[in-house]
C-alpha positions as CSV (number, residue, x, y, z in Angstrom):
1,X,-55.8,180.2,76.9
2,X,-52.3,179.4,78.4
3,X,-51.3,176.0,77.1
4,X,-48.5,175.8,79.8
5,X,-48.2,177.0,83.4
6,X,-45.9,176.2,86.0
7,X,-48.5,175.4,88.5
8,X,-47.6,176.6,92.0
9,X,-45.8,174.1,94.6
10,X,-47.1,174.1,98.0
11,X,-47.5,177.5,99.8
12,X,-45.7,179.1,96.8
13,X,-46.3,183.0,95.9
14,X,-48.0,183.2,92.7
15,X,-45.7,185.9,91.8
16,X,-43.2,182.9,92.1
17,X,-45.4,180.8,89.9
18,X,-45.2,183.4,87.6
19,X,-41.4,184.2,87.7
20,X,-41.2,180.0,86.7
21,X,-43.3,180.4,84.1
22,X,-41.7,183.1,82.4
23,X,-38.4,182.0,82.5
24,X,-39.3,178.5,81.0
25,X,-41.7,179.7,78.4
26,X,-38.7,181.7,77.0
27,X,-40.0,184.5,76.6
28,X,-37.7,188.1,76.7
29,X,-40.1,190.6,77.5
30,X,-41.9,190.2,80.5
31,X,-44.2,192.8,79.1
32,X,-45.4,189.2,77.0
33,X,-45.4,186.8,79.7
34,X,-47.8,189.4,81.6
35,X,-50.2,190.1,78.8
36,X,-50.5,186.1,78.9
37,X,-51.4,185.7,82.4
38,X,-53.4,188.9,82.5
39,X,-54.9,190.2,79.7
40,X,-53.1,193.7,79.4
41,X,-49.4,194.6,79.6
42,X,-49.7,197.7,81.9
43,X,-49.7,195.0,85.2
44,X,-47.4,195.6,87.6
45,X,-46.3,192.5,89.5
46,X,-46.6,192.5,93.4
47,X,-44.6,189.8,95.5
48,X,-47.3,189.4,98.0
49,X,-51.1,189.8,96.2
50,X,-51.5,190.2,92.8
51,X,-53.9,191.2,91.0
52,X,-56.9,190.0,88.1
53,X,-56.0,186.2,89.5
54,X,-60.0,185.5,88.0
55,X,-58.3,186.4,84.4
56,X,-55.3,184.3,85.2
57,X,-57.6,181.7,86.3
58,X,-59.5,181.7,83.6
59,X,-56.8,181.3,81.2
60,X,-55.6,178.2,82.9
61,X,-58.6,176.6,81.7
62,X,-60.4,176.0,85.2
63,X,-57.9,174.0,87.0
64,X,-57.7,176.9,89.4
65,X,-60.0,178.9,90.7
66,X,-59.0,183.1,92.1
67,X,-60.1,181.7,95.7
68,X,-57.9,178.9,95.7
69,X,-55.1,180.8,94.0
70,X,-55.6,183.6,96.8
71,X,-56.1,181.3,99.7
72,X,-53.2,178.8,98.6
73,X,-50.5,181.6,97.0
74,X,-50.7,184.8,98.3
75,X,-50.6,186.3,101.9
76,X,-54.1,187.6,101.9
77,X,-55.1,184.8,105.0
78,X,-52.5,186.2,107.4
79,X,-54.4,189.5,107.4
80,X,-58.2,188.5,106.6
81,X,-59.1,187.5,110.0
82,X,-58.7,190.8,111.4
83,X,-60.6,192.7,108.9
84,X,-63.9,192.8,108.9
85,X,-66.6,191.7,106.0
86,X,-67.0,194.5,103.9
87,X,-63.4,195.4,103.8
88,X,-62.4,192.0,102.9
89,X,-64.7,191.7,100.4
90,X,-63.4,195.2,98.5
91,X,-59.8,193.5,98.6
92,X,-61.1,190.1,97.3
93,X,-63.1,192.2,94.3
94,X,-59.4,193.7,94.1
95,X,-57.3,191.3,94.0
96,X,-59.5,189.2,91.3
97,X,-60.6,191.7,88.8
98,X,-58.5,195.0,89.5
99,X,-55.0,195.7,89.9
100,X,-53.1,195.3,93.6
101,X,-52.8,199.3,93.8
102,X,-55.6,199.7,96.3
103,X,-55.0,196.6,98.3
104,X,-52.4,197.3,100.7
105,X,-53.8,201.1,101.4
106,X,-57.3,199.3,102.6
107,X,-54.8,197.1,104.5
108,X,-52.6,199.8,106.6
109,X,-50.0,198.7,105.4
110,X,-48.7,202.0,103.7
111,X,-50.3,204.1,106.9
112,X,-49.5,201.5,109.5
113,X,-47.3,199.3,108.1
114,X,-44.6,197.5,110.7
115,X,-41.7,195.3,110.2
116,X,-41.5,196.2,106.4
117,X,-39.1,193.4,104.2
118,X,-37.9,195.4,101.4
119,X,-36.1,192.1,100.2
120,X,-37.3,188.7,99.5
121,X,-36.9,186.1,102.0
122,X,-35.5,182.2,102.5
123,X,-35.3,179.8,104.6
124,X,-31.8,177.8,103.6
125,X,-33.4,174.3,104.6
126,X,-36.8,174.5,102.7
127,X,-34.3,176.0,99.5
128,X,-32.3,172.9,99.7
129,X,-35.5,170.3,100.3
130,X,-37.1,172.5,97.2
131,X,-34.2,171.4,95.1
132,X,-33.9,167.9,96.0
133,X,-37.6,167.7,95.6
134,X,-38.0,169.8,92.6
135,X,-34.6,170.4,91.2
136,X,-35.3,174.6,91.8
137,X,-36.1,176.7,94.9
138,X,-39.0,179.1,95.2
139,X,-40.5,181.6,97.2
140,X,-42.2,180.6,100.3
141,X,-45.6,183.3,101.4
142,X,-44.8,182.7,105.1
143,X,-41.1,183.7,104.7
144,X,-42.4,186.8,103.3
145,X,-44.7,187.7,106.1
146,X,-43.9,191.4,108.1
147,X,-42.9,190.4,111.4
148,X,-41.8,186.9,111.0
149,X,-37.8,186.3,110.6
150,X,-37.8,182.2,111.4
151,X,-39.1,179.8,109.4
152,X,-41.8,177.3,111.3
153,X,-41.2,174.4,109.7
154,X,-37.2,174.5,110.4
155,X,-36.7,176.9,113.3
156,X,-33.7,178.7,110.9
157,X,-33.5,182.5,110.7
158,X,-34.5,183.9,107.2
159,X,-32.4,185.0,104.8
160,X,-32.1,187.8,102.5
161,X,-32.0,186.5,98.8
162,X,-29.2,189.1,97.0
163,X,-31.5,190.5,94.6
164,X,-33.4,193.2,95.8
165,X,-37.1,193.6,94.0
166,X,-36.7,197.6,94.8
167,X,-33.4,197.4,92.6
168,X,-34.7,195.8,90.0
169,X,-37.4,196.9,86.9
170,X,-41.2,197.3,88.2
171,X,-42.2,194.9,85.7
172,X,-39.6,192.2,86.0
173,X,-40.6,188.8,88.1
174,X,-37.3,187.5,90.2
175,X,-37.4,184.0,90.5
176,X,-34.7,182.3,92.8
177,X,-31.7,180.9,91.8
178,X,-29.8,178.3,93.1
179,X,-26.4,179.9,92.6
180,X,-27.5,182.8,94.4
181,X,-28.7,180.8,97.4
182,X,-27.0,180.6,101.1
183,X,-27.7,176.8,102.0
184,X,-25.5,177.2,104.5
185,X,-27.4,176.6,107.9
186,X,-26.2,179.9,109.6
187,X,-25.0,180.6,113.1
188,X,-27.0,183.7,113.8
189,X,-28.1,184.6,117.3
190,X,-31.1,186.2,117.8
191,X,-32.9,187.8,120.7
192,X,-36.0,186.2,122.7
193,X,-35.7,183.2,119.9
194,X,-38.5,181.4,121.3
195,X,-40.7,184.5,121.3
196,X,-40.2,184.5,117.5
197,X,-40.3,180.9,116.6
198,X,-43.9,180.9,118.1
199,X,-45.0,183.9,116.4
200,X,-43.7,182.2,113.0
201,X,-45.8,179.0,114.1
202,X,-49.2,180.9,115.1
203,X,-48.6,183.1,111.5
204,X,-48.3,179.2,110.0
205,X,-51.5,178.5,111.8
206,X,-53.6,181.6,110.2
207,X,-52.3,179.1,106.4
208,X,-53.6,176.0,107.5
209,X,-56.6,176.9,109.5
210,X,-59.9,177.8,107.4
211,X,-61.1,181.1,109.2
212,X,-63.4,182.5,106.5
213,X,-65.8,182.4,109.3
214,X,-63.6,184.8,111.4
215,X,-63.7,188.6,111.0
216,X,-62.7,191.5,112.9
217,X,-65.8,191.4,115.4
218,X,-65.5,187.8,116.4
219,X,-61.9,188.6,116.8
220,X,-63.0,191.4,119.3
221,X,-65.5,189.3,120.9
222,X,-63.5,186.6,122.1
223,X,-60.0,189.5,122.9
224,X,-63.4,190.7,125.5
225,X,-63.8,186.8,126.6
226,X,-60.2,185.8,127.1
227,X,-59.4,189.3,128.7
228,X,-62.2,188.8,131.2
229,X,-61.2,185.2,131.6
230,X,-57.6,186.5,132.5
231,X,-59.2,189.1,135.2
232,X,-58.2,192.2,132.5
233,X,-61.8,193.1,131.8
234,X,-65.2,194.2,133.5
235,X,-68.3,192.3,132.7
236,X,-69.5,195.2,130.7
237,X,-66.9,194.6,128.4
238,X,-64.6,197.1,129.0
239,X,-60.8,196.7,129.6
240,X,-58.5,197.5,132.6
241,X,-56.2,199.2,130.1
242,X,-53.2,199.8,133.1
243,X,-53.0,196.2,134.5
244,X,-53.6,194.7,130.7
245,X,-50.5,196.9,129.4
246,X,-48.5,196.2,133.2
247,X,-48.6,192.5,132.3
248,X,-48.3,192.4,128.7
249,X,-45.2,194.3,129.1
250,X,-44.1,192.1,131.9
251,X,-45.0,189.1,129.7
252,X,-43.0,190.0,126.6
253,X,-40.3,192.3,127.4
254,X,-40.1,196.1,125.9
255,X,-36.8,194.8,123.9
256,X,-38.9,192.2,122.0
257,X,-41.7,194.6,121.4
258,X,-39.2,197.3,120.2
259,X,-37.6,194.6,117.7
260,X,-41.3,194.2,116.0
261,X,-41.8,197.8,115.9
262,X,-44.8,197.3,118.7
263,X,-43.6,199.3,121.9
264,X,-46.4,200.3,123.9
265,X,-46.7,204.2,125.3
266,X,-49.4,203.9,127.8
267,X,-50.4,207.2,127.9
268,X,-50.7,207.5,124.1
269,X,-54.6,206.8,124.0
270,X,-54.1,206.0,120.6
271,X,-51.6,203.0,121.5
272,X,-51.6,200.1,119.2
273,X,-52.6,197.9,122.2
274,X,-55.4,200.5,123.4
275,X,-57.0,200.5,119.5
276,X,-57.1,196.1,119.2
277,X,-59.0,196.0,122.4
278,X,-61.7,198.8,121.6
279,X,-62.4,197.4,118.6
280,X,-61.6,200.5,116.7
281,X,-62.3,200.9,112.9
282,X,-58.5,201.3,112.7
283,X,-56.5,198.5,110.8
284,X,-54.1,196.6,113.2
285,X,-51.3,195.1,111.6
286,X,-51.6,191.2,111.5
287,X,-48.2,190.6,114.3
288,X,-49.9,192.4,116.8
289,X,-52.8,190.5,116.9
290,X,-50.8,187.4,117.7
291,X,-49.0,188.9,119.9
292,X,-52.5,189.7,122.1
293,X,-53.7,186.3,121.3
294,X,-49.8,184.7,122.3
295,X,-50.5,186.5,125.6
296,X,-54.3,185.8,126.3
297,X,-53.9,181.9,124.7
298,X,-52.2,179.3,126.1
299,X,-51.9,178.6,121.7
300,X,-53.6,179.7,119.3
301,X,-55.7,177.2,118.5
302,X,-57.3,178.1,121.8
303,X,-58.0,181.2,120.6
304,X,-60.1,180.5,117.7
305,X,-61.8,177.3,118.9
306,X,-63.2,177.8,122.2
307,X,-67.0,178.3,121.5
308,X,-68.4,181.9,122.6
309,X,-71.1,183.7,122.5
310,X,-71.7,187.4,123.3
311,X,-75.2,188.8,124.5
312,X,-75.9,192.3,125.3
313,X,-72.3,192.7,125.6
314,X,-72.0,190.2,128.7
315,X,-70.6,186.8,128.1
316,X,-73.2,184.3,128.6
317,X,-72.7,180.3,128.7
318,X,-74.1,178.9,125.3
319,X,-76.4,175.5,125.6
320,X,-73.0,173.7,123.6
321,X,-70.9,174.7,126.6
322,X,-73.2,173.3,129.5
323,X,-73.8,170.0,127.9
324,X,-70.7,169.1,126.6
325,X,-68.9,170.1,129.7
326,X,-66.8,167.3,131.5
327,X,-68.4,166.2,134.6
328,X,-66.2,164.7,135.9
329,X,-63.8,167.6,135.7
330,X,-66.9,170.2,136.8
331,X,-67.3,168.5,139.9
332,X,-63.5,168.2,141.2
333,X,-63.1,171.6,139.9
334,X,-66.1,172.7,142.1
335,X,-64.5,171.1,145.2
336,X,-61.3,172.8,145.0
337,X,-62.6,176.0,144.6
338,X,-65.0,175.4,147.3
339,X,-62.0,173.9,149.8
340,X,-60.1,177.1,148.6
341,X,-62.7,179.2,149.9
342,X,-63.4,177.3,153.3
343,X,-59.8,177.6,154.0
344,X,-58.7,181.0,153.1
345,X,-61.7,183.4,154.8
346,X,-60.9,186.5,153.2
347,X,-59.4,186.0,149.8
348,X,-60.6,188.6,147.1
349,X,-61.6,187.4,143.7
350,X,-58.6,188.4,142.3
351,X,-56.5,186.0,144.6
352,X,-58.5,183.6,144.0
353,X,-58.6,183.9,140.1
354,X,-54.7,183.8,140.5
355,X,-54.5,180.8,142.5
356,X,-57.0,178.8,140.7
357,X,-56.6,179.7,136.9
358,X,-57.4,176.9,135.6
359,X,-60.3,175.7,137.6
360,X,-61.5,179.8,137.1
361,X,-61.3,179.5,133.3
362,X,-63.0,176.0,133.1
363,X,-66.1,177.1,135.7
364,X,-66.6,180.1,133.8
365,X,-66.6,178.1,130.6
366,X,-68.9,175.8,131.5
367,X,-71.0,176.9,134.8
368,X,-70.5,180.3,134.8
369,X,-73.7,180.6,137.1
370,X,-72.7,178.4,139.7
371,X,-69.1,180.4,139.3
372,X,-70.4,183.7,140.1
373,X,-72.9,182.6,142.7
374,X,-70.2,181.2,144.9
375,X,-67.0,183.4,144.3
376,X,-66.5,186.1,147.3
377,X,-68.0,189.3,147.7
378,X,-66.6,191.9,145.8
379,X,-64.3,194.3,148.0
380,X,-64.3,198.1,146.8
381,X,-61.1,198.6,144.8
382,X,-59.7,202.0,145.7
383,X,-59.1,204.3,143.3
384,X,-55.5,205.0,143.3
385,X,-53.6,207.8,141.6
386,X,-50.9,206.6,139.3
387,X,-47.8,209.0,138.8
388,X,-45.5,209.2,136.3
389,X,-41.8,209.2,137.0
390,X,-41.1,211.4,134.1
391,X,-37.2,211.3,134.9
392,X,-37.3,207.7,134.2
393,X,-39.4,208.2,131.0
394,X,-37.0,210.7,129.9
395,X,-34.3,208.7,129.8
396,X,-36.1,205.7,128.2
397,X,-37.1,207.8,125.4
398,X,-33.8,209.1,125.2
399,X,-32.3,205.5,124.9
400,X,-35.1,204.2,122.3
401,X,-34.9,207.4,120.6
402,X,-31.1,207.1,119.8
403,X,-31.4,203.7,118.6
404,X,-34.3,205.1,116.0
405,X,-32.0,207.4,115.0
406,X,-28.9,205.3,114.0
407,X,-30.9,203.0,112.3
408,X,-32.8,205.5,110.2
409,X,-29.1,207.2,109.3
410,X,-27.9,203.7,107.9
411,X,-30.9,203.3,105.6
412,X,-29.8,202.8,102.0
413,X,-32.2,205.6,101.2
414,X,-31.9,208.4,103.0
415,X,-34.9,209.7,104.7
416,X,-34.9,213.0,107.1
417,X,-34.5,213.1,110.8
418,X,-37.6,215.0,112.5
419,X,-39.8,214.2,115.3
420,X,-42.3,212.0,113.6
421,X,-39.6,210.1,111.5
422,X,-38.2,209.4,114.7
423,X,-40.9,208.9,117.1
424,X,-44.1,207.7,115.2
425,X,-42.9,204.0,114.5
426,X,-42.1,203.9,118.6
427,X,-45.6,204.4,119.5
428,X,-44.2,208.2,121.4
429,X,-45.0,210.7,119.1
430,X,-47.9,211.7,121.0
431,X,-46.5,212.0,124.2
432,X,-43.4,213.7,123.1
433,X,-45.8,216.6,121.0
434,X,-47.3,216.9,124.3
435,X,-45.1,216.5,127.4
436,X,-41.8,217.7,125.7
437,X,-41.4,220.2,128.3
438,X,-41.0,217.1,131.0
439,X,-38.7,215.3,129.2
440,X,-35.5,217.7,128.7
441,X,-33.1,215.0,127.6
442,X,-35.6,214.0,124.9
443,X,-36.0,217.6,123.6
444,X,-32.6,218.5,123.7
445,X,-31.6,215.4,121.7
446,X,-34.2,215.9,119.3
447,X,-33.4,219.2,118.7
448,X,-29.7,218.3,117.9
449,X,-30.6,216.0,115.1
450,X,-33.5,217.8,113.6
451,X,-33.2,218.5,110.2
452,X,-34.4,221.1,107.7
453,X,-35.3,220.5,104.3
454,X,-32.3,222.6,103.3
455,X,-30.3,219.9,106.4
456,X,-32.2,216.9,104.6
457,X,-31.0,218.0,101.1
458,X,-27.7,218.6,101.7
459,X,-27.1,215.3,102.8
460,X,-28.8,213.5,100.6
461,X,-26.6,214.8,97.8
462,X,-23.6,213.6,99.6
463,X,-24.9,210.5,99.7
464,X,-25.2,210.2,96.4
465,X,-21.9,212.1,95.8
466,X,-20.0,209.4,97.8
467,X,-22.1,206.5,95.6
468,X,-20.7,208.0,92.0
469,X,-17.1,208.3,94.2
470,X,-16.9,204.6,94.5
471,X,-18.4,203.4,92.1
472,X,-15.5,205.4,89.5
473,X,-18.2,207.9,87.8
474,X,-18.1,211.2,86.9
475,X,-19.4,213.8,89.6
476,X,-21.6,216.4,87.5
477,X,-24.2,218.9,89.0
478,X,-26.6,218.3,87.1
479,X,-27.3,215.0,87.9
480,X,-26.7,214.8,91.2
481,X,-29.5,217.4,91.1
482,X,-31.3,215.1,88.8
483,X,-30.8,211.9,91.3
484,X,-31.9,213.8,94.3
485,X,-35.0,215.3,92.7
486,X,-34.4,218.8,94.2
487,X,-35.7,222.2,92.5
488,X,-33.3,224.2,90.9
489,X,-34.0,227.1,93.1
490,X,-33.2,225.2,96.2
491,X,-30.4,223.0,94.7
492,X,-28.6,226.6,94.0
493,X,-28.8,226.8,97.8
494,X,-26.5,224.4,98.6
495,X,-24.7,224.2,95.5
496,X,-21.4,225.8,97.3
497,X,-21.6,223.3,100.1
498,X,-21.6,220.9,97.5
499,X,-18.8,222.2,95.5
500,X,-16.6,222.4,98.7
501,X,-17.5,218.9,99.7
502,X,-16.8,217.0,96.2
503,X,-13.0,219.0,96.3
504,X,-12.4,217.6,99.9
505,X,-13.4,214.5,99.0
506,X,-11.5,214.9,96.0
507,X,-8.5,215.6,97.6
508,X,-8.9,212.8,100.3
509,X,-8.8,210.4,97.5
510,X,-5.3,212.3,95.9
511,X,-3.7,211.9,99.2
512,X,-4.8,208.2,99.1
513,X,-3.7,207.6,95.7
């Protein structure tokens, strides 16, 4: 039984709580202060999840229970409304009784992982409230959400605390410190700002909200509801993936999708945006869903409140909807779309839809029979053949492709330039595999960057070269071979390059000096 915890402030990580309690139980090891809280010292903390929380809850003598410790400190309810039943009850068994080790594979988030934060996060306003309230900061779950880089409570941009969990021991709990904090409020500009403060809010919303009712098939159900509603789908359920993917793009903008990692290739049939709406098995990551929901939804709370109900895969009016409707607001509704009609002989459905949205959305809401009893004939769409200006494509990959490319050579750790590295995270993989013989700019330029493993190694070991060059350590062989975890056998292989690069160096620093 732990006699002392430091219980968790509002909407703190547990691995926070944790960090607290080990620094003012005094102990050194944190091999101790883990055996306490968990029963064995082989744990491995995890910033977002943790794990064997019924042991830890258990030891606190009942005050908490796992749920609430799961519900109220980790991240777990940003993702469990888009996972369906059994899944989330695997991770719950997970998180309670096992380790975290299996959790974020059953979430995506090693295969499909976006927006990764390979730092802890702050917002500089909550710190300084934390301290004036409590006298210390702490850790914040939503500031540590993928995809989210402004607080919703202040509207600040997050900041990067200077200790950097990847840097430190595997066992070791960080827990913030004051001195280490930027309370400055900071001056940083960022794109579509308004784009990103909502999706903070509607991640905010996911906390508050109790959606244990909500799985990845209501989620699916009511994407088939608003998309009709919205025109973007048939009434047999399925999706008019062009003009939903024309307008979503129109809606957002390809340079705020490309800053979430969510850029849309239409003719990828595996396209993030293609799998939410065909309520595929796959896992979508959590920031895409809102940003579906942010485009169907005038707010979220539309989105998960409006009362729906699904029948042989047609959306039927429920009994709740009919009686509770507002009369009042039926009627005058009725009138305008009737006066509408009267007045413009004529109009398709779709003009119509567009001209009278909110009317459209309410009648089908509430009288859907009268709706479709009175809306115009339908006119025979013809089928038209859409061609791809491949030129234009080229050069769009070319330009996204580039940026991928810097920003993968300024990664602390080094990782190697091929095609997937490059194109997977853009959503073009696909497309480039398959089309590269239309899109000469693209191939030429990946071809120029490509690198073998021999390419990959090579630089690698520079890397690490120019890191024991400044930070005043001896260069030896043998550990940069050691450091970069190359095979002896290969490492002989570029040993010479090696060799000739450390005396150039070497004598760049003599002429310096």
């Amino acid at each position: 039984m732990i006699d002392f915890f430091t219980d968790p402030y509002k909407d703190e990580l547990i691995y926070s709580a944790i960090a607290r309690f080990h620094f003012y139980s005094g102990n050194i090891d944190f091999k101790d202060t883990i055996e306490e809280c968990f029963g064995k010292r082989t744990m491995i903390p995890t910033l977002e999840f943790g794990g064997r929380l019924e042991y830890l809850a258990n030891e606190l003598g009942g005050t908490y229970t796992a749920d609430d410790i799961i519900n109220k400190n980790t991240i777990f309810p940003y993702y469990a409304p888009f996972i369906d039943y059994k899944r989330r009850d695997e991770i719950l068994r997970d998180i309670k009784f096992n380790g975290s080790g299996t959790i974020y594979t059953k979430l995506g988030i090693i295969a499909g992982s976006i927006c990764k934060k390979n730092y802890i996060y702050y917002c500089p306003i909550c710190a300084m409230k934390d301290i004036q309230q409590y006298g210390e900061a702490y850790i914040h779950r939503e500031h540590q959400l993928q995809g989210i880089m402004i607080c919703a409570h202040d509207g600040n941009v997050l900041k990067r605390y200077s200790i950097r969990k990847l840097d430190s021991s595997r066992i070791k709990y960080i827990k913030l410190d004051k001195e280490l904090l930027s309370l400055e409020i900071g001056s940083e500009k960022v794109n579509n700002y308004e784009k990103h403060l909502k999706l903070a809010k509607d991640a905010h919303y996911l906390f508050t909200e109790d959606l244990n009712e909500i799985n990845k098939n209501n989620i699916s159900s009511r994407y088939k509801f608003f998309l009709f509603s919205k025109g973007l789908a048939r009434r047999n359920g399925t999706i008019k993936q062009r003009r939903l993917y024309e307008e979503f793009i129109d809606y957002y903008g390809v340079g705020f999708l490309e800053s979430l990692e969510s850029y849309i290739d239409f003719d990828d049939e595996y396209n993030w945006l293609k799998i939410v709406t065909r309520n595929s098995e796959r896992v979508t990551h959590p920031i895409r869903h809102l940003l579906l929901i942010g485009f169907l939804c005038n707010n979220i709370e539309e989105f998960f409140k409006t009362k729906i109900i699904w029948i042989d895969k047609k959306v039927e009016n429920s009994k709740y909807n009919i009686e509770n409707a507002n009369l009042n607001k039926l009627s005058e509704y009725k009138r305008n779309f009737i006066k509408i009609i009267d007045e413009n002989k004529g109009m398709n459905r779709t003009t119509l839809r567009e001209q009278l949205k909110k009317e459209y959305i309410y009648l089908y809401r509430y009288d859907r029979e009268w709706l479709f009893s009175n809306l115009p004939k339908k006119i025979k769409e013809e089928k038209q053949i859409i061609r791809i200006d491949w030129e234009k494509r080229d050069k769009l990959y070319f330009e996204i492709l580039q940026k991928k490319y810097i920003e993968i050579k300024s990664l602390e750790k080094p990782v190697r330039i091929t095609r997937t590295s490059l194109a997977k995270s853009l959503g073009i993989l696909d497309n480039i595999e398959k089309k590269i013989e239309k899109l000469p700019l693209t191939r030429n330029f990946l071809e120029k960057v490509f690198e073998s493993t021999k390419d990959f190694q090579l630089r690698r070991c520079k890397v690490i070269i120019d890191n024991l060059i400044q930070n005043n350590e001896e260069i030896k062989l043998w550990k940069i071979q050691r450091t970069a975890a190359i095979r002896t056998n290969q490492f002989n292989d570029i040993k010479d390059c090696l060799i000739q690069y450390i005396e150039i160096k070497s004598d760049c620093i003599e002429k310096i000096i």
